[in-house]
C-alpha positions as CSV (number, residue, x, y, z in Angstrom):
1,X,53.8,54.1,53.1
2,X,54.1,52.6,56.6
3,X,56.1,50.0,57.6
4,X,55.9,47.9,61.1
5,X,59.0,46.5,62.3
6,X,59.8,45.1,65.8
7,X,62.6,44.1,67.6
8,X,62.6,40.8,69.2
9,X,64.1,40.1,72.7
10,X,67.4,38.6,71.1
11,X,68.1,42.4,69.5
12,X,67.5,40.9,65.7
13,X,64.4,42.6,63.4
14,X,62.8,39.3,61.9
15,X,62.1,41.5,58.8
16,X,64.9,42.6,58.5
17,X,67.6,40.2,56.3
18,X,70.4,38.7,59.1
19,X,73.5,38.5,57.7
20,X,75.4,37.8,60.9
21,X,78.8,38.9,61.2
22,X,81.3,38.0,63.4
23,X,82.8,41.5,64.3
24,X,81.1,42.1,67.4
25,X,81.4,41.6,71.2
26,X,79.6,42.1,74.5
27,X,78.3,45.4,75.4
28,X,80.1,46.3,78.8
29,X,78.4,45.6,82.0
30,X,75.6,45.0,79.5
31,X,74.9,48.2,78.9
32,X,71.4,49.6,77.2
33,X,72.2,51.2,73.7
34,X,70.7,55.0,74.4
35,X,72.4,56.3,71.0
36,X,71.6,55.4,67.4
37,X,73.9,56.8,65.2
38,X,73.5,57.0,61.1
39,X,76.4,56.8,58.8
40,X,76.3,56.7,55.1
41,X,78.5,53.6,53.4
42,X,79.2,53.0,49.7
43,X,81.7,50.5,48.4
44,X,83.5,51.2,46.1
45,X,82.9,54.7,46.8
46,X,79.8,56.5,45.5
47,X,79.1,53.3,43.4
48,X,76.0,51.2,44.8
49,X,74.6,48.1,44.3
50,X,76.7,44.7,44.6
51,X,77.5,42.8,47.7
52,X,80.6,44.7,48.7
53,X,79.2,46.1,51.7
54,X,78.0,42.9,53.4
55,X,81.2,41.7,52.7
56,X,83.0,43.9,54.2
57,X,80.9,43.2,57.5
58,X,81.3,39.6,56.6
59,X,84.9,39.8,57.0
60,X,85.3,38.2,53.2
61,X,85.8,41.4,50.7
62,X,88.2,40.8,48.3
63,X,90.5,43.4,48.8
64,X,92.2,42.6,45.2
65,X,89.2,43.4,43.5
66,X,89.8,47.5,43.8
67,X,92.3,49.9,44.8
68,X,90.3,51.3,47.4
69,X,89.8,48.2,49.3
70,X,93.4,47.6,48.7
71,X,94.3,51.0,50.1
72,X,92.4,51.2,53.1
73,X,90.1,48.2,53.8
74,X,92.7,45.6,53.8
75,X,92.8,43.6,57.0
76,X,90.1,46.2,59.2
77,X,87.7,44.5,60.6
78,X,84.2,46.5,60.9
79,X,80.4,46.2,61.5
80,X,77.5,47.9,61.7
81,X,74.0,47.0,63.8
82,X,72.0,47.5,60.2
83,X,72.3,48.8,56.5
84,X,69.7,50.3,55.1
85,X,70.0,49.7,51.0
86,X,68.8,52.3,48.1
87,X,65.2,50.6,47.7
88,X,65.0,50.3,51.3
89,X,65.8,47.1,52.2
90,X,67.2,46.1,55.4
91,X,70.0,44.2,56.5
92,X,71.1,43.5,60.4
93,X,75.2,42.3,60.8
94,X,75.1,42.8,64.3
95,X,71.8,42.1,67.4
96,X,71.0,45.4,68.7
97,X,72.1,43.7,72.3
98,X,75.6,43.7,71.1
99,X,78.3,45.6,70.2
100,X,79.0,46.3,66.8
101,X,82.4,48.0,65.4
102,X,81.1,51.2,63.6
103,X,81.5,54.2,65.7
104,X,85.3,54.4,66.4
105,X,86.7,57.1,67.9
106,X,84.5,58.9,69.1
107,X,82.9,61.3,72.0
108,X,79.3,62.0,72.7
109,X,79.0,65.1,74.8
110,X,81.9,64.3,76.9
111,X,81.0,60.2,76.8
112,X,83.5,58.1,74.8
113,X,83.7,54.6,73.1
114,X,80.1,55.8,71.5
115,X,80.0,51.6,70.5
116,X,79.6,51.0,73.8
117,X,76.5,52.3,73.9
118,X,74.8,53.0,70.5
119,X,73.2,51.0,67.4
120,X,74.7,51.9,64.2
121,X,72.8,52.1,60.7
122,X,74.4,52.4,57.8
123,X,72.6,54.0,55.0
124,X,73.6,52.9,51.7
125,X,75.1,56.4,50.1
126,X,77.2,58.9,50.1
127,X,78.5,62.6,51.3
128,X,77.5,63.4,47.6
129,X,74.0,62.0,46.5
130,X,70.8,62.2,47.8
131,X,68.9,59.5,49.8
132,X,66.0,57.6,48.7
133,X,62.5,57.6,49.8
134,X,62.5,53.9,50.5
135,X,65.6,54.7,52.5
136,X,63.5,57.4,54.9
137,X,60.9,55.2,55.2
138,X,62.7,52.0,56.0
139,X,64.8,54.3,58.4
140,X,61.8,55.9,60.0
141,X,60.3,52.5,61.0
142,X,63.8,51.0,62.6
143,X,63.9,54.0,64.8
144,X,60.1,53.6,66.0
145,X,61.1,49.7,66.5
146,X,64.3,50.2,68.1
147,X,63.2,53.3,70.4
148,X,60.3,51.2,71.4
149,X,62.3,48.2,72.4
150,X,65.4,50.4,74.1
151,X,65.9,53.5,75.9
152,X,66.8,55.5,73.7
153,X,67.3,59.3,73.8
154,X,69.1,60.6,71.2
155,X,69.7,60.1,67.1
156,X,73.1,61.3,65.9
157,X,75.1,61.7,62.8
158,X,78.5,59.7,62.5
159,X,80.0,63.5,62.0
160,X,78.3,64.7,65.3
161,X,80.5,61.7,67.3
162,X,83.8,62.2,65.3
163,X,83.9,65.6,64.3
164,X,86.4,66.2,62.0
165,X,87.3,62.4,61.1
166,X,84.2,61.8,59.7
167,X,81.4,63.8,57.4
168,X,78.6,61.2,57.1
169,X,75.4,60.8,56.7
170,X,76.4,64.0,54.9
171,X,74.8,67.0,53.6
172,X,72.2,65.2,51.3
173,X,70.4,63.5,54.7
174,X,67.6,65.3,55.3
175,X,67.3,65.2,59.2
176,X,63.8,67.2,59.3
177,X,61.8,64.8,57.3
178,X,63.5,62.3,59.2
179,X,62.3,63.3,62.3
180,X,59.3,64.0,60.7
181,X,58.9,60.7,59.5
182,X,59.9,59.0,62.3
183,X,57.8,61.4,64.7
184,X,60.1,62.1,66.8
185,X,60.4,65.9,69.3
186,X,63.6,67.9,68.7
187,X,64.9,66.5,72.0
188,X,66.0,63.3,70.1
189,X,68.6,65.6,67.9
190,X,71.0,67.6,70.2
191,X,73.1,68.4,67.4
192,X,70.8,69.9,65.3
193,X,69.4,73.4,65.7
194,X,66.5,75.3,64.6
């Protein structure tokens, strides 16, 4: 299956569902994203489904409802450009021209403040499960989108950026039939070898 998707001049995918949140700020000195980095998110952990993730990004999660959000979502305020849900649907938080709050700490090849310069997508899953195929697909045709609308040079895990602090997309995403799918030379991957 194929999917077209484009990115218009204002940094939004029309197909994609906007959910606009209001964790986001300028990029500085209007800097071109050149780095897309792909985490995996799943709120409550490992449990998918439900709107807990947009509201999270919506700044309106009800941190009562479990002892996880109570225990380390409570007051953090976070974004990401996209999520990308189990039967591939997209949602965008964040314009691609902005900057969105997913990154963190965090240092690629000697560059810091990774925000600063990357789109994040956020892949509905976890460290422990594998990804769907609408997932792959969906993924494959943001990164065609977004690398023909920006400059674009390389595609990163959340781990690569903030080794040690972070483990996602995981061991489940499969970054050859990614790259694969999203035809895309090895040159786009400097942290993967082989």
């Amino acid at each position: 299956m194929s999917i077209g998707l484009t990115v218009g001049a204002d940094g939004w995918v029309s197909a994609a569902r906007a959910l606009p949140s209001p964790n986001f700020e300028a990029r500085p000195d209007g800097a071109a994203p050149t780095l897309i980095v792909i985490h995996n998110i799943s709120l409550p952990p490992g449990e998918f489904g439900g709107s807990a993730i947009a509201d999270l990004f919506l700044n309106r999660l009800d941190c009562d409802a479990h002892p996880y959000y109570d225990a380390h979502l409570r007051g953090l305020r976070v974004s990401s450009h996209f999520v990308i849900r189990r039967d591939g649907v997209l949602e965008q938080f964040v314009s691609c021209n902005e900057r969105a709050w997913h990154a963190g700490l965090s240092n690629f090849f000697g560059r810091e403040r990774c925000n600063d310069f990357s789109i994040g997508v956020e892949l509905e899953g976890s460290d422990d499960t594998a990804f769907e195929v609408p997932q792959y697909e969906t993924l494959a045709a943001l990164v065609k989108a977004l690398v023909a609308r920006y400059p674009i040079d390389a595609l990163v895990g959340h781990s690569d950026i903030a080794p040690g602090r972070k483990t996602d997309p995981g061991p489940h995403f499969d970054w050859q039939r990614f790259a694969q799918d999203a035809a895309l030379p090895a040159r786009y991957f400097p942290y993967r070898h082989g």
